[in-house]
C-alpha positions as CSV (number, residue, x, y, z in Angstrom):
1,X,-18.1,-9.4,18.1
2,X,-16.1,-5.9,17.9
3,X,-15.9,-5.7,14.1
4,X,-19.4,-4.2,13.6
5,X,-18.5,-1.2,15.6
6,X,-15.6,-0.3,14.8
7,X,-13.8,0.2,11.4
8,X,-10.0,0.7,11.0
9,X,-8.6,2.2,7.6
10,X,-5.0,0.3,7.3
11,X,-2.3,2.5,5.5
12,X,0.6,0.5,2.8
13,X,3.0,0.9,5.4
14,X,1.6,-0.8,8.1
15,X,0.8,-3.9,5.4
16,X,4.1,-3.9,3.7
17,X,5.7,-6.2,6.5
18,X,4.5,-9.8,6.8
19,X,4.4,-9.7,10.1
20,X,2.6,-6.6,10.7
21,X,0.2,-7.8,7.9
22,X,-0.1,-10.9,9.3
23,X,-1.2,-10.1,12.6
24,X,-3.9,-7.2,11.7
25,X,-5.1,-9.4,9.4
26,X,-5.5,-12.2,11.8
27,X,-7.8,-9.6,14.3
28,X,-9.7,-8.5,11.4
29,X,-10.5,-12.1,10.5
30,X,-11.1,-12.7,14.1
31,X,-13.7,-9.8,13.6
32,X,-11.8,-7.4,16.2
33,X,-12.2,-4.4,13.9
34,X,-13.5,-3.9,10.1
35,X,-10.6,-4.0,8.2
36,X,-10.3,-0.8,5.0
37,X,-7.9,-0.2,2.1
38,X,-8.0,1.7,-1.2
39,X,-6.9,1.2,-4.1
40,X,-3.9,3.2,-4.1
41,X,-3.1,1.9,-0.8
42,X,-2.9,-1.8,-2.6
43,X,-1.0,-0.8,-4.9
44,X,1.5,1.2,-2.5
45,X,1.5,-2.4,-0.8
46,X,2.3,-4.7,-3.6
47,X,5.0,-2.6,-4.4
48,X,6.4,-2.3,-0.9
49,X,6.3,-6.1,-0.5
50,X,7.7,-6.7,-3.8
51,X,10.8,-4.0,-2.3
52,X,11.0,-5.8,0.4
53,X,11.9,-9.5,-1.1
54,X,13.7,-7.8,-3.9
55,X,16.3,-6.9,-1.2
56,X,16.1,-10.0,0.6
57,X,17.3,-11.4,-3.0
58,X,13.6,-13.3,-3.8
59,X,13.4,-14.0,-7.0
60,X,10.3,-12.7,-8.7
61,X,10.2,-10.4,-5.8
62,X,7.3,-8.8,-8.1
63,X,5.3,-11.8,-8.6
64,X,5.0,-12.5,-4.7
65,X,4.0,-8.5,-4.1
66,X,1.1,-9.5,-6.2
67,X,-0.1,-13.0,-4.8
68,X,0.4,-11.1,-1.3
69,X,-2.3,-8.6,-2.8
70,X,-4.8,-10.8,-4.3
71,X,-4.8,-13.1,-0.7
72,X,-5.6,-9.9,0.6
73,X,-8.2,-8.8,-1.5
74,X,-9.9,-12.3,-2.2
75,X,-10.0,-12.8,2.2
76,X,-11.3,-9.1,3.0
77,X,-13.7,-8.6,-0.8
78,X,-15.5,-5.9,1.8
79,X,-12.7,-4.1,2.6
80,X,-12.2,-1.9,-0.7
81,X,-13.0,2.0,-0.2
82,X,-13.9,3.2,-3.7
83,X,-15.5,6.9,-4.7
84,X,-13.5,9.0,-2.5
85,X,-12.9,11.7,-4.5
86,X,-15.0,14.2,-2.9
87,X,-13.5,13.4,0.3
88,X,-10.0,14.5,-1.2
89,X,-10.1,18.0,-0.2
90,X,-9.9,17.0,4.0
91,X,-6.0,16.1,3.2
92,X,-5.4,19.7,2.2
93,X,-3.4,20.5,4.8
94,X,-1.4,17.3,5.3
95,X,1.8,17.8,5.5
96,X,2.6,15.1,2.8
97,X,-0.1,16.2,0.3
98,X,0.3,12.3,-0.8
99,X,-1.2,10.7,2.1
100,X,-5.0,12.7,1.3
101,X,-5.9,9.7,-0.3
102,X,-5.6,7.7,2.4
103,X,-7.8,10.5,4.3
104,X,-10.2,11.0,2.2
105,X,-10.9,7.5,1.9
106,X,-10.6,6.9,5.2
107,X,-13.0,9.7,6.0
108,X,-15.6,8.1,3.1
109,X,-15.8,4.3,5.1
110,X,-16.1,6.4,8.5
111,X,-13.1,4.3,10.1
112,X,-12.5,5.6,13.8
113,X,-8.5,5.1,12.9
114,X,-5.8,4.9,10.4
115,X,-4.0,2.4,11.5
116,X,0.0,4.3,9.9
117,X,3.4,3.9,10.9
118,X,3.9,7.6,9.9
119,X,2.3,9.3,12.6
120,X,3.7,13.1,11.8
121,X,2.0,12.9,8.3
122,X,-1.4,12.5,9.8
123,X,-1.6,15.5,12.2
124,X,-4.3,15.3,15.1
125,X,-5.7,18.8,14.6
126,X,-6.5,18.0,11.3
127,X,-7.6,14.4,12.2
128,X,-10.0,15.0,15.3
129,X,-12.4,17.1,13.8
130,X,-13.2,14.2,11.3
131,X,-13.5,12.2,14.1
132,X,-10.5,10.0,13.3
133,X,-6.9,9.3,14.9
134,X,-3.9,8.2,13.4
135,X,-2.1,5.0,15.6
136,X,0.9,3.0,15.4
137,X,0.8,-0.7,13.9
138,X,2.1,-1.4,17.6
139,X,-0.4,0.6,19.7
140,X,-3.1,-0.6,17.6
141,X,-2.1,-4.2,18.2
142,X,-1.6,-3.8,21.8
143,X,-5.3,-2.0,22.2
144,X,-6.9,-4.4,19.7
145,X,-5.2,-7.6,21.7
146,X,-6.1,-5.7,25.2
147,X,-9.7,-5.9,24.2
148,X,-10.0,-9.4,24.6
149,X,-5.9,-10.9,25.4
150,X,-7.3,-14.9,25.6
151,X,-9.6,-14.5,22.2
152,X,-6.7,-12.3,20.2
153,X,-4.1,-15.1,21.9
154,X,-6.0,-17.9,20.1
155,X,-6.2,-16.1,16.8
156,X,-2.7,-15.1,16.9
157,X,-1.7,-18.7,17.7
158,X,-3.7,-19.9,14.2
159,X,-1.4,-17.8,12.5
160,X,1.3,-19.0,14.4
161,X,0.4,-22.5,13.3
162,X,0.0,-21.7,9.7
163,X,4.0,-20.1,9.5
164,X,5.7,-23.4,7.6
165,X,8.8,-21.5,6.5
166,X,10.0,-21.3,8.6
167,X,7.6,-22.4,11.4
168,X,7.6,-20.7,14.9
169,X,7.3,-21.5,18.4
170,X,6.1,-18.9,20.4
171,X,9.0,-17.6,21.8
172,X,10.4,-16.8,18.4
173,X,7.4,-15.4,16.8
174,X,7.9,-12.8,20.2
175,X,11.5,-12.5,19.4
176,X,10.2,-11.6,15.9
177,X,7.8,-9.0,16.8
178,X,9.6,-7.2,19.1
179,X,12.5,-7.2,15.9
180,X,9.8,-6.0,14.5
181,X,9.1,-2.6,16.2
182,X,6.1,-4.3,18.1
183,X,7.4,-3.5,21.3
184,X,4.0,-2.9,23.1
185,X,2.1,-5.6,21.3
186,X,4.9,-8.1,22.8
187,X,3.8,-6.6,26.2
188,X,0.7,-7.0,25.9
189,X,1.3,-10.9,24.6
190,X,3.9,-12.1,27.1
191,X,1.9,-13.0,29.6
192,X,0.3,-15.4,27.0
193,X,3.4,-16.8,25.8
194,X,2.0,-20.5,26.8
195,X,-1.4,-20.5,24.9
196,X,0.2,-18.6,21.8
């Protein structure tokens, strides 16, 4: 319905959390928005969610980080941005000359956003003239969800559903994004609460 117009370029920070990975990839499969990574953002990710466990004491925290990635890529085969190179030189003037990947590849799909939880490293006067703006995890869930709250409800329920370990009711998965940082996304969900 939305995905054909509009194309959202999904930096490793806002995948390395389940939850956060969870839900945007819920509303990409619920064809809200055309979901992109690169490369080096999957690999930023796998080793992120590896991290992640490691801390939380899973064993073969590594092992996970990778099953995590290939679900990803075997659900979303479309979403890979490859030959960016040329595009390389709009990151320039980032202020982590790191992130230009993430531009340029961003700027090679033509994605509308980069969905980042590190907003300061993705300036808007650089950003605007390539037609592109940098948004929260949480504001981009909100808007997403506000674009159509019953169908993104419904979606987010599936996923809801599929948690086993532990499973959720709604109230907790709330609970668990508002834990989360998704402060606005829970705003825009409460009201829902029942049908979630």
């Amino acid at each position: 319905m939305f995905a054909s117009r509009f194309t959202a370029f999904i930096d490793a920070c806002a995948l390395a959390g389940a939850l956060k990975r969870n839900l945007l990839l819920t509303l990409a499969e619920a064809e809200f928005f055309r979901v992109r990574w690169s490369e080096p953002v999957l690999m930023e990710t796998e080793r992120a969610i590896a991290e992640i466990l490691s801390c939380k004491g899973v064993a073969d925290a590594a092992a996970h980080g990778a099953r995590a990635r290939a679900a990803m890529e075997t659900a979303f085969a479309e979403a890979a941005v490859t030959g960016f190179a040329d595009f390389l030189i709009h990151g320039a003037g980032l202020p982590d000359k790191n992130d230009a990947h993430v531009l340029a590849a961003a700027v090679k799909t033509r994605a509308s956003v980069i969905v980042t939880d590190n907003l300061k490293d993705f300036p808007a006067e650089i950003l605007l003239p390539l037609d592109l703006e940098a948004r929260s995890t949480d504001a981009f869930l909100a808007d997403t969800i506000a674009l159509d709250t019953g169908r993104a409800a419904a979606a987010i329920r599936t996923m809801r559903l599929r948690l086993k370990r532990p499973e959720k009711h709604a109230e907790a998965l709330l609970v668990d994004m508002d834990a989360a940082g998704l402060v606005e996304t829970v705003d825009v969900l409460r009201p829902y609460a029942a049908v979630l």
